[in-house]
NUNUKOL-601889 format. One record per residue (C-alpha): x, y, z; residue number from 0; residue in three letters. Coordinates in steps of 0.5 Angstrom, whole numbers. Each point is the difference from the previous one (the first is absolute). Layout:
NUNUKOL-601889
REC X Y Z NUM Ala
...
end
This chain:
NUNUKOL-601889
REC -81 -4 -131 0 Unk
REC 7 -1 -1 1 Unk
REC 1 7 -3 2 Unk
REC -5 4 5 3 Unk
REC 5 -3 6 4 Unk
REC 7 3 -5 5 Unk
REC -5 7 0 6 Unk
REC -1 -1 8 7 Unk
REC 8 -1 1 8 Unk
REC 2 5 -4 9 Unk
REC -4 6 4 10 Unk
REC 3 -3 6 11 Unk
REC 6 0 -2 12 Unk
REC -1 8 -3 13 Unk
REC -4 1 7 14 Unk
REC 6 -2 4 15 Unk
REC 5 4 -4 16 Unk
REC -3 5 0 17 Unk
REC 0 0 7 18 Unk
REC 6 -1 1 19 Unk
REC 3 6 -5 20 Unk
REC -4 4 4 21 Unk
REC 3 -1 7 22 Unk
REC 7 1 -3 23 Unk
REC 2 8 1 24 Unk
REC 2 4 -5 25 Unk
REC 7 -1 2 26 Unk
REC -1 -8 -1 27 Unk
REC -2 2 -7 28 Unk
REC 5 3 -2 29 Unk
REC 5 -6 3 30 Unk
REC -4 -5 -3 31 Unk
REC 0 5 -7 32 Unk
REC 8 1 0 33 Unk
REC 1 -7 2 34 Unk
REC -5 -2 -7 35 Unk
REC 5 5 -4 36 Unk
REC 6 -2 2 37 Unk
REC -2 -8 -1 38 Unk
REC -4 1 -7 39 Unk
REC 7 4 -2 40 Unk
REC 5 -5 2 41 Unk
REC -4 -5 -4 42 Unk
REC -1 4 -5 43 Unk
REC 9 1 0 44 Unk
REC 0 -8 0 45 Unk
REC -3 0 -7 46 Unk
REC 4 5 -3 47 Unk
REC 6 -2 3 48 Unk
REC -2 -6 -3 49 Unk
REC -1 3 -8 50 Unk
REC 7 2 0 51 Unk
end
């Protein structure tokens, strides 16, 4: 039972979201796509940064 309900959250959660990327614009994409970048690459600086 237990697992069934996990299976049930996790469709809703993939539904929902799936709805909302697609509300987004493709301009809000592209924000939400640079944001993403510009964040995985100051984490990535901080672990460099970090070895020398």
């Amino acid at each position: 039972m237990l697992f069934h309900e996990l299976v049930n959250l996790q469709k809703t959660v993939d539904d929902k979201r799936e709805r909302r990327r697609q509300r987004l614009t493709a301009r809000g994409l592209r924000v939400q796509l640079r944001e993403q970048r510009r964040a995985e690459r100051a984490l990535m600086e901080m672990r460099f940064s970090r070895l020398c």
